[in-house]
C-alpha positions in Angstrom: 36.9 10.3 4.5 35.1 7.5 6.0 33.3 6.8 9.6 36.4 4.3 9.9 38.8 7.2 9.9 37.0 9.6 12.4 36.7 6.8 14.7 40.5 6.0 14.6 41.1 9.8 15.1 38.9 10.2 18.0 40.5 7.0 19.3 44.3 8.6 18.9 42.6 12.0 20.8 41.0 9.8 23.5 44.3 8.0 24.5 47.0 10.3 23.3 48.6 7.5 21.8 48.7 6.1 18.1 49.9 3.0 19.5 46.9 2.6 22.3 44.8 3.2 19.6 46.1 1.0 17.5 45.3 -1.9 19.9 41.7 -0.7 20.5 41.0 -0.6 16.9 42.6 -3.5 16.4 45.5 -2.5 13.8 49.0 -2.1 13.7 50.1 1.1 14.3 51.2 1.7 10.8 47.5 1.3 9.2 46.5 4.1 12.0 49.6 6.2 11.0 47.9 6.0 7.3 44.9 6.5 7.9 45.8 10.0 10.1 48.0 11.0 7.0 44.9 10.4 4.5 43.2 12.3 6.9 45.6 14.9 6.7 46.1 15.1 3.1 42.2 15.2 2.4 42.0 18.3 4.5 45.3 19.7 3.9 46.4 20.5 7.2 48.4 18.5 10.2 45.7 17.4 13.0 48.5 16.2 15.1 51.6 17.6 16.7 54.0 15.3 17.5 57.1 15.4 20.1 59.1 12.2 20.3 56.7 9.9 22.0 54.0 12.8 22.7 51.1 13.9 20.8 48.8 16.6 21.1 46.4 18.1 18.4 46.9 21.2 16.1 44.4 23.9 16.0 42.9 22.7 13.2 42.9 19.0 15.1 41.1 20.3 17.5 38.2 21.5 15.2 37.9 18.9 13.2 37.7 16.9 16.6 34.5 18.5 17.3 33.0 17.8 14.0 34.5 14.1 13.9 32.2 13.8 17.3 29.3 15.0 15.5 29.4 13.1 12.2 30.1 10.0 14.8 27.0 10.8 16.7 24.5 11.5 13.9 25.7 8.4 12.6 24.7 6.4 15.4 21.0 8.6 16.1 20.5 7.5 11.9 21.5 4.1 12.9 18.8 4.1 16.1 16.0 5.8 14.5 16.4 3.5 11.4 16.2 0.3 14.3 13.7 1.8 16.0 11.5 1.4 12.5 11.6 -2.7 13.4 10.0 -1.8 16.2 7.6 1.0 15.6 7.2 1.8 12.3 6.0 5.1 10.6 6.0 7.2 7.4 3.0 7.1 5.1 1.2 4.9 2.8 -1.1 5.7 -0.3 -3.8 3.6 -1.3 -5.2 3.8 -4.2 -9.2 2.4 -4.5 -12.3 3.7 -6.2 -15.4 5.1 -4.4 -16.9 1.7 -3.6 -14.1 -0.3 -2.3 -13.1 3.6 0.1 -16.2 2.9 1.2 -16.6 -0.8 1.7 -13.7 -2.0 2.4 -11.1 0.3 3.7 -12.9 1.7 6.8 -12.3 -1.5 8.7 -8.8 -2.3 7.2 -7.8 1.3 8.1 -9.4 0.7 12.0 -7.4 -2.4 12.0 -4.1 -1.0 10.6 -4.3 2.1 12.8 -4.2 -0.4 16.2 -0.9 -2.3 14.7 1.0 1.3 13.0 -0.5 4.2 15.0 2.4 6.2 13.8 2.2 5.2 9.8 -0.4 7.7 7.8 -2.4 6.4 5.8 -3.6 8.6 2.9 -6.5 7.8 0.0 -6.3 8.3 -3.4 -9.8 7.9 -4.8 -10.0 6.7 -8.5 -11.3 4.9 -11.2 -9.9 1.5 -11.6 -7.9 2.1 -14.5 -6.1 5.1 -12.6 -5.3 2.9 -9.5 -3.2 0.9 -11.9 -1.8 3.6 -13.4 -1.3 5.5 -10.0 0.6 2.1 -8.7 2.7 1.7 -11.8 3.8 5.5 -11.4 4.5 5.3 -7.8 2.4 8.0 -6.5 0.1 4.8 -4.9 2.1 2.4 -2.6 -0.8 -0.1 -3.2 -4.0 0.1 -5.3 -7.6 -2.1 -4.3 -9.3 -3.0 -8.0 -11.4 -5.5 -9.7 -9.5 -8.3 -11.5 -8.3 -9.4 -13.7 -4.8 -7.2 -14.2 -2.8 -7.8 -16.9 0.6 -5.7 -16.0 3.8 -8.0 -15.5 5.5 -5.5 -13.3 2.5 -5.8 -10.5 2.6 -8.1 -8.1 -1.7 -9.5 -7.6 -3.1 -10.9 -4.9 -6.6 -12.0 -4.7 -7.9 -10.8 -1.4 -11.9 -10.8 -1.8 -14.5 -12.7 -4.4 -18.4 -11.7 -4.7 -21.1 -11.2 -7.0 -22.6 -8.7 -9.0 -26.0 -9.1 -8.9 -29.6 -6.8 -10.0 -30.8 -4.9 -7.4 -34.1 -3.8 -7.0 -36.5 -1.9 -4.8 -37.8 -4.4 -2.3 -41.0 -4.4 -3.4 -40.9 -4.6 -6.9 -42.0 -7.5 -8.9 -38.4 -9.2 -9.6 -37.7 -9.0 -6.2 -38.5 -12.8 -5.2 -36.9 -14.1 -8.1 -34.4 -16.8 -8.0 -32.7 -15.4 -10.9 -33.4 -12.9 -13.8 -32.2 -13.1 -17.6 -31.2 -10.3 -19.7 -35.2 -10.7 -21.2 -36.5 -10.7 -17.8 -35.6 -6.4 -18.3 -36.4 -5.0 -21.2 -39.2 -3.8 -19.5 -37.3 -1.5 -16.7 -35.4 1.1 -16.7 -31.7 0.2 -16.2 -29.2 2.8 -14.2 -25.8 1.2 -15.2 -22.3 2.2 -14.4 -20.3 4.8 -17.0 -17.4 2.7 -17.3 -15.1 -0.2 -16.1 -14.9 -4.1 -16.1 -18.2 -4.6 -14.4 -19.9 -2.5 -17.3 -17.7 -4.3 -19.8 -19.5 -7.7 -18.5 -23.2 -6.1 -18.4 -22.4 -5.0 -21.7 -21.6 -8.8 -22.7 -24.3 -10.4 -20.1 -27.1 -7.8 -21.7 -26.0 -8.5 -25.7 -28.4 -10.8 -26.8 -30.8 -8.0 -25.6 -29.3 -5.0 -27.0 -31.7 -3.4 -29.0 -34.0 -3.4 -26.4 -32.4 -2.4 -23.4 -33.6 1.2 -22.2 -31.0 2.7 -19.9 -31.7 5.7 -17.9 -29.1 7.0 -16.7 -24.7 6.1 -16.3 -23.6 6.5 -13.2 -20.0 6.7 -11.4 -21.1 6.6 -8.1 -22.1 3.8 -5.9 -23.9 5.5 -4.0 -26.6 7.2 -6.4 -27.2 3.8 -8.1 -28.6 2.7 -4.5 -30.7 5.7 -4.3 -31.8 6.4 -7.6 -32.8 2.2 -7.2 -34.8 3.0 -3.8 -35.7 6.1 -5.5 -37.7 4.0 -8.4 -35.4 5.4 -10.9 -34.7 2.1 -12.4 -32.6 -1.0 -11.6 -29.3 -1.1 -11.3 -26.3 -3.6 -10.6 -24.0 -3.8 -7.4 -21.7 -6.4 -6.0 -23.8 -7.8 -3.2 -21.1 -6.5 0.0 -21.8 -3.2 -1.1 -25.3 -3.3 -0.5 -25.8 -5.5 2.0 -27.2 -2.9 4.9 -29.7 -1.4 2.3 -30.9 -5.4 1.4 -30.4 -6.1 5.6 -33.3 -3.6 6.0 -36.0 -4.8 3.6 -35.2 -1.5 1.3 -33.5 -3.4 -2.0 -33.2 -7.0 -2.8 -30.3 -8.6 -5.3 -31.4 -10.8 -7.8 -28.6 -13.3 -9.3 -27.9 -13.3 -13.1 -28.8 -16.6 -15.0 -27.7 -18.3 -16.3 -24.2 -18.1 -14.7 -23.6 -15.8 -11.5 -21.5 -12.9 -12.5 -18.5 -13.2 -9.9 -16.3 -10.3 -9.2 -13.0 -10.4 -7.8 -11.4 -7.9 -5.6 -7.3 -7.9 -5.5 -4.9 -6.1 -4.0 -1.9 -4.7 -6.3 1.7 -3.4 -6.2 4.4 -3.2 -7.9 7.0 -6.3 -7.7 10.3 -4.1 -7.7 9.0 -2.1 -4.9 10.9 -2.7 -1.6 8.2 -3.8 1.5 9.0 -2.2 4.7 7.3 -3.9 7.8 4.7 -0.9 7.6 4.0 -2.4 4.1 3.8 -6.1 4.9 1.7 -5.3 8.0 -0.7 -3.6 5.7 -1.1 -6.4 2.9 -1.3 -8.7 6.4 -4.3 -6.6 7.3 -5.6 -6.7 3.9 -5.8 -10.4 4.0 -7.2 -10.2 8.0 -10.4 -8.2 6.9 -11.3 -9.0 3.5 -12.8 -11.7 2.8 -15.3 -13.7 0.0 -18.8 -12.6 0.3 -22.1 -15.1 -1.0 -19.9 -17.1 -3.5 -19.2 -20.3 -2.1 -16.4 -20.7 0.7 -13.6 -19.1 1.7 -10.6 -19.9 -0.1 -7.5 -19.9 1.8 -5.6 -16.7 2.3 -2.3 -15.8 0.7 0.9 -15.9 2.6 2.3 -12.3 2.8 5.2 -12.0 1.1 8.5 -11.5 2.6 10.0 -7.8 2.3 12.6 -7.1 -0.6 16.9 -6.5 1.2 
């Protein structure tokens, strides 16, 4: 049974006529004399009576009328609501980001995104970097925000933000006018360094020749407390410059750069290639691109194009 059948049925019922229908449908009347019959056999009963040139439909015809209507008609309301997506599209999308870029970053993506999809919800799925990969690859993320680089063939990355990890210090304190500070320059602090992840993988590296010497305080997962405990006096700690930049705006910390190369860090946006992009999808990575952008490392590079969406 087929949505091609029920429509020739109801046709035969409208007009009383397998030869009327078989104009409207544009058939002979043969293929709508099959098509009744498979009709018929699927079911296994008669839907039509027929006397000479006259029709008129069996009890169970009339029945499976009814039903024919209603297949018909929540065919066509799937058919709208599916259009109506084009045109105001909803459902949900997870994003997957750690603490500092849920913070940073998505508050004014999500404010822009909400104006364009009012009717798509957007859910958060805080984590560390290595689970927003992880939560991307096993679908329970539509999209993931992490540092780059990542090495996974099956995600599609797109470079949507560049800054640089830099020392910060209270503002008063001696490094603070600096023009640049060496691993040397801090074996004399106290360092409050992140637990884990690519940016402590790089300190690790930048602070080597050092090693011995280094005297950390305290490893920290959160953003947030590495700002205070700084301001606090705790020790010195290390933060990409846009997540800071309200704390060093108001004279409390200032962000020394790392010599002898600044430490870049770039932000990207990931997903997974065989994923199909609905327009909610596309108009998110749009947004993405919109509202965020390179912070203190040189100039702008242009934006990506945003992909087209998967048929």
């Amino acid at each position: 049974m087929d949505f091609d059948q029920l429509h020739t049925f109801l046709e035969i019922v409208r007009l009383k006529s397998f030869s009327k229908a078989a104009q409207t449908c544009y058939r002979t009347q043969p293929a709508i004399s099959a098509q009744v019959r498979q009709l018929e056999q699927e079911l296994r009963t008669e839907l039509f009576e027929r006397f000479g040139s006259r029709i008129s439909l069996t009890t169970a015809g009339k029945i499976f009328a009814d039903y024919a209507e209603q297949m018909l008609d929540l065919r066509r309301r799937a058919q709208d609501t599916i259009a109506e997506l084009e045109n105001n599209p909803r459902g949900e999308l997870v994003i997957a980001a750690n603490e500092a870029t849920c913070i940073y970053v998505l508050p004014k993506v999500f404010s822009q995104y909400r104006q364009l999809f009012p009717a798509v919800q957007l859910q958060v799925d805080r984590s560390y970097a290595a689970h927003v990969v992880e939560s991307v690859m096993d679908n329970s993320a539509d999209f993931g925000l992490t540092q780059l680089p990542v090495d996974e063939k099956r995600l599609q990355v797109v470079s949507v933000h560049r800054d640089e990890i830099r020392l910060i210090v209270p503002a008063r304190h001696a490094l603070a006018k600096r023009a640049t500070v060496t691993p040397l320059d801090l074996v004399e602090d106290y360092l409050l360094l992140p637990k884990q992840g690519k940016t402590r993988t790089r300190l690790n590296a930048w602070m080597e020749p050092v090693e011995s010497d280094v005297r950390i305080s305290m490893e920290l997962d959160s953003t947030e407390m590495m700002k205070r405990f700084v301001m606090a006096g705790l020790g010195l700690s290390f933060l990409a410059v846009s997540n800071c930049r309200a704390e060093m705006d108001a004279g409390e910390l200032a962000a020394i750069p790392l010599a002898p190369e600044p430490m870049v860090r770039r932000l990207g946006l990931i997903y997974r290639k065989d994923k199909a992009l609905s327009k909610a999808a596309l108009g998110f990575i749009q947004v993405v691109l919109d509202n965020v952008g390179d912070d203190t490392v040189g100039k702008p590079k242009p934006k990506p194009k945003v992909p087209q969406a998967i048929a």
